[in-house]
N, C-alpha and C positions, 0 to 999 in steps of 0.2 A: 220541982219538976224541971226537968233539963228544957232548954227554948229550942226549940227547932229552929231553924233556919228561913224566913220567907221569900218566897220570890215574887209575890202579889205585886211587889213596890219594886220590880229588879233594876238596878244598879245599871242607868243607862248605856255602862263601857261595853258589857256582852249580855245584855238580854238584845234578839230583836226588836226591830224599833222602826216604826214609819217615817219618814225624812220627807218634807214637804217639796225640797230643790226635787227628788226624785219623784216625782206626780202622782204619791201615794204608793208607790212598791216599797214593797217590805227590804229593806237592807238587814242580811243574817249574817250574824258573828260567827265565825268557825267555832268558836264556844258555846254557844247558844245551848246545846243540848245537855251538854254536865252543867252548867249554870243554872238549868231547870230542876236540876237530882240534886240540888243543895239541903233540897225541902226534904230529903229523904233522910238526912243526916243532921243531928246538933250543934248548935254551935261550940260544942264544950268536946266534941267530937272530930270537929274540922278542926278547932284551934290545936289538940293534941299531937294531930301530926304533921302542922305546918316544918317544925324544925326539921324533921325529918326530911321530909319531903325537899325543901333548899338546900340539904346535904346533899342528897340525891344528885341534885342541880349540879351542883356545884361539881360534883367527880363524873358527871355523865357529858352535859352541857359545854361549862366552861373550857375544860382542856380541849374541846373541839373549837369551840371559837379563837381562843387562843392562837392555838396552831396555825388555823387557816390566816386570820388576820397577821399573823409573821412573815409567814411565807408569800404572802400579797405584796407585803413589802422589799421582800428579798425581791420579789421580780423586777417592781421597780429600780432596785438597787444593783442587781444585775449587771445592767448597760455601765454602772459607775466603774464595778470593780472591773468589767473588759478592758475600759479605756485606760486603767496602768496599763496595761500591755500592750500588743501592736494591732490593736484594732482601729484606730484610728488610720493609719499608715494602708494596712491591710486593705481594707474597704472603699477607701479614700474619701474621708471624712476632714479634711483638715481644713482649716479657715471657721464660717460660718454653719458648715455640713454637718458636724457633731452636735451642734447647737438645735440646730433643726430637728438631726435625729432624736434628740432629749426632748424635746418641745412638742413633736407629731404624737405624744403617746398622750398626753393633757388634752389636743384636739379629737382624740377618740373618746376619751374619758368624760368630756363636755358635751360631745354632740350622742353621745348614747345615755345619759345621765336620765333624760328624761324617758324616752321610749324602753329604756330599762329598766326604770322603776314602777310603770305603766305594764310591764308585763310581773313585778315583783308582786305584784299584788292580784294578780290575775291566777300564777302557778304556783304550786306550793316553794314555800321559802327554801325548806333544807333541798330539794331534787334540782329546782331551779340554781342555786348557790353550787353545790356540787357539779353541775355541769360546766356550769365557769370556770371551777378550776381547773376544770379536765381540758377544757379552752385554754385556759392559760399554760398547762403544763406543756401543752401538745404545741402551741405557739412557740416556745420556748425554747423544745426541743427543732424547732426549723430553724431558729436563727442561727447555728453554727452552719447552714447550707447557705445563709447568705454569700451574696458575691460581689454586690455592689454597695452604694448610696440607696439608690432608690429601691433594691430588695427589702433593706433594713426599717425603714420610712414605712411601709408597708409593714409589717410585720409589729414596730411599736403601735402605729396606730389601732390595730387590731387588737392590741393587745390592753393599751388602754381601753378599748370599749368594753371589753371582757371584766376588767378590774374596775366600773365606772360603780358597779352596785354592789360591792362587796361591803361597806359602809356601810348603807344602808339595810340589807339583808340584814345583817349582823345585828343591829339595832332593833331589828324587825321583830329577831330572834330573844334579842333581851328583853326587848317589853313583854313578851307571853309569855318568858316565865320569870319573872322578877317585878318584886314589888319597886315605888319611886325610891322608896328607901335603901334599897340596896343596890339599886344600879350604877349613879355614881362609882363606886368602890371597885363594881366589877366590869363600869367599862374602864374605866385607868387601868384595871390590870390586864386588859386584851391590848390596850392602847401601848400599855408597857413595852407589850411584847412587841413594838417595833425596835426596840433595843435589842430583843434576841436575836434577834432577822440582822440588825448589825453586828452583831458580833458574830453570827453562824457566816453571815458572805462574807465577813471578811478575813474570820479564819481558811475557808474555803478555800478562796481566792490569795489568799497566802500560799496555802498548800500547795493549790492547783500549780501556782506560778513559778512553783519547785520543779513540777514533772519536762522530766528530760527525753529526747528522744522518743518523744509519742509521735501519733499519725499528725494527730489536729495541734492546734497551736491554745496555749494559756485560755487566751478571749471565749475558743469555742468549746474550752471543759467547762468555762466558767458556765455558759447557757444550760449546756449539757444536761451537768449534774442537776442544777438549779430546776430545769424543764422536770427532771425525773422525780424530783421530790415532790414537784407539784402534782403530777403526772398520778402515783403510788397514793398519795394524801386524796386526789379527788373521790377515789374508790373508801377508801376508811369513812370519810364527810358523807356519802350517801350512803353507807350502810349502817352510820349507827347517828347522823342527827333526826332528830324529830321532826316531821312539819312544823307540829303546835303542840301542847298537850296532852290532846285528845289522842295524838298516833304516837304516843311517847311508851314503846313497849317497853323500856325497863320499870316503868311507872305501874302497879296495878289499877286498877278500873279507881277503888277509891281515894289512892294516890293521885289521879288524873285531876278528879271532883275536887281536890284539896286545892291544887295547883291550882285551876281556875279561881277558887272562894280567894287565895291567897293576891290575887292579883285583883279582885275585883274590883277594889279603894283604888287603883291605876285611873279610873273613867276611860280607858280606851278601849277595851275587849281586845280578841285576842287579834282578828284580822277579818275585814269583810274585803270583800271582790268587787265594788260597787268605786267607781272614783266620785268625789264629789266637787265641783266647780267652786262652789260656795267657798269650801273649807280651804281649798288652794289659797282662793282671791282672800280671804280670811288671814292665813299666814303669814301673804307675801306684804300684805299692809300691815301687819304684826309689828312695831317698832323692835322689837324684844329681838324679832325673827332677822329682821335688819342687819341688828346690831350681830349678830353671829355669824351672817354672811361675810361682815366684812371682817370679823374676826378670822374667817375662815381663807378667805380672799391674802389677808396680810401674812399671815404662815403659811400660804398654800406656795407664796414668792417665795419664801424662806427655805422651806423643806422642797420646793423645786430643783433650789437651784442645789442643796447639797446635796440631795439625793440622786441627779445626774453630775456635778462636777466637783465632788470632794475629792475624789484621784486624783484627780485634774491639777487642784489649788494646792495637794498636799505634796504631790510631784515638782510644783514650781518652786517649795518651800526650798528643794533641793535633794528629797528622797528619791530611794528607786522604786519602781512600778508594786514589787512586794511588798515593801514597806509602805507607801503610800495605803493600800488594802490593810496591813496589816494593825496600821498606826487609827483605825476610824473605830477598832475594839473597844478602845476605853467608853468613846464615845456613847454607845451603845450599851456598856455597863451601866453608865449614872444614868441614860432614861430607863432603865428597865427598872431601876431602883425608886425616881425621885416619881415618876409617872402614879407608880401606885399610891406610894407614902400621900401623892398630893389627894387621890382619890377616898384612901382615906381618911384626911383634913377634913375633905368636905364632906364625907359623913358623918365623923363625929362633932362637928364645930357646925351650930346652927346657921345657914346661911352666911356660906362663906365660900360660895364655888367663884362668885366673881371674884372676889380679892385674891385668892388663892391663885387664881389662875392667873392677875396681872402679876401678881408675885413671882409667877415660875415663868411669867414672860420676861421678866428683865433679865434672868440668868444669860440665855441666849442672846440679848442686845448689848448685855456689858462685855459677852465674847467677842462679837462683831466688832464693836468700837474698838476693843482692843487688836484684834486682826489688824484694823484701818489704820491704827497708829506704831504698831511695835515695826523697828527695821527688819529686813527681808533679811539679816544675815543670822538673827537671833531665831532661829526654824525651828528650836523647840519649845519655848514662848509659841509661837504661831501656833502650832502644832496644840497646845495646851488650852488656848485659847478657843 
């Protein structure tokens, strides 16, 4: 006789659950309710159309995460590809002032990180994420109205606050519908995609720094188009990602019930609304949790600095302003390639995300030292580097 399914004993990630920090209220899973309908269905009946159903995923889901996680980074990359051209001059940025300008968008980004994430869990994940970007596109699109220093200053910082919970979101999104097993794999490949985001601005911005005889000057198509992509992409992001699950209309009702069974081994559920103190104070004394901060801390200096001044460094090499944009392509081919390959390493290789990933940190520290050491006349050595 086939087992049915129980929920008598349900799987603390998304069955409701009493929580003592909270003085006896019920904290409910957004899952909660197909989590119950499990018991309606077999387990020889659920397992059937797991595969399925992560195909599903995978051409509904993933190309949305993707996309959006590229173009987050194109925004940031933005300000880089301006600065070949005369934006710097223009605005009057020169000295300390571009430095700042590149630095005020990480001060939005930190100081909304929290109160952002506090409301990420408060509204639904896709409507909430979707609006950001429509924030971000629409930001984007002001800054070719910039006139000054302090316009600009203004406009990053906003702008970081905007992109402070796109990470997170994103993550929010992987966990409800992917098992631990497979997420690895498929965030390396959205992480990829900041290789694509390098190579689309900087073809871009090649292109753009062609255009002759326009109204606006290189820097401000650079914003422009950039603004517009994000601007078009907000409206696709809320019309076809899911909250959760449960609101996943490409999914039919027993598709939906699967997608929950399938994540159920995760122990997290899908998302409750409830913050809990406890589990914070839990994390932040987490050594594990520690340890990742500062992982995160020592690449965040790294991809800081080249994601606002690789124009910058690739100009002094001796290139001109298009070429400096043009020459950061390759760059963004080998992550878009070695990001995933590493993702997945560490799914198919038993515990092997930590090594894996000092391994693909030394690539980028043997580049630096060599930067540090090759003569300024040898530019394409640097440049390779």
């Amino acid at each position: 006789m086939a087992e049915k399914v129980l929920v008598e004993d349900p799987q603390p990630g998304l069955a409701p659950r009493e929580t003592g920090s909270s003085a006896g209220k019920s904290m409910r899973d957004d899952g909660a309710d197909l989590f119950h309908e499990l018991s309606n269905y077999t387990r020889e009946e659920l397992d059937a159309e797991c595969d399925s159903v992560r195909r599903k995923l995978d051409w509904r889901i993933m190309p949305l995460i993707c996309v959006t996680y590229s173009l987050q980074l194109l925004d940031k990359l933005s300000l880089n590809y301006a600065a070949a051209y005369s934006l710097i001059p223009d605005l009057g940025l020169q000295g300390q002032r571009y430095s700042w300008v590149a630095a005020i968008f990480y001060f939005g980004l930190l100081g909304w990180s929290v109160p952002g994430n506090l409301l990420l869990q408060r509204l639904p994940v896709a409507k909430y994420t979707g609006c950001l970007i429509l924030g971000w596109g629409i930001l984007l699109l002001c800054h070719p109205a910039a006139k000054n220093y302090t316009g600009l200053l203004i406009l990053r910082f906003l702008l970081g606050m905007l992109e402070s919970n796109i990470a997170p979101s994103l993550m929010a999104v992987m966990s409800m519908f992917y098992t631990r097993r497979e997420q690895p794999l498929r965030m390396c490949a959205f992480l990829g995609f900041n290789g694509s985001a390098t190579m689309l601005g900087a073809a871009l911005a090649f292109g753009l720094g062609k255009v002759e005889h326009a109204s606006l000057k290189s820097w401000q198509l650079v914003f422009l188009v950039i603004g517009a992509l994000n601007f078009l992409w907000a409206w696709v992001y809320l019309a076809f990602m899911p909250d959760s699950p449960s609101t996943a209309k490409f999914l039919t009702h027993k598709e939906r019930v699967v997608a929950v069974y399938r994540i159920a081994d995760n122990m997290t559920g899908l998302k409750t609304r409830q913050f809990e103190w406890s589990q914070a104070l839990e994390a932040m004394l987490d050594f594990k949790v520690q340890c990742l901060c500062l992982v995160g801390l020592a690449c965040g200096i790294i991809n800081g600095g080249i994601s606002s001044f690789a124009s910058s460094v690739i100009r002094g090499f001796g290139f001109s302003g298009t070429m400096a944009n043009l020459l950061q392509l390759p760059a963004g081919a080998v992550e878009f390639i070695i990001v995933p390959l590493s993702g997945l390493a560490a799914t198919r290789i038993k515990d092997s995300r930590c090594v894996i990933m000092a391994l693909i940190s030394l690539l980028p520290f043997a580049g630096l030292i060599g930067i540090r050491f090759t003569p300024i006349e040898k530019k394409w050595s640097l440049v390779g580097q």
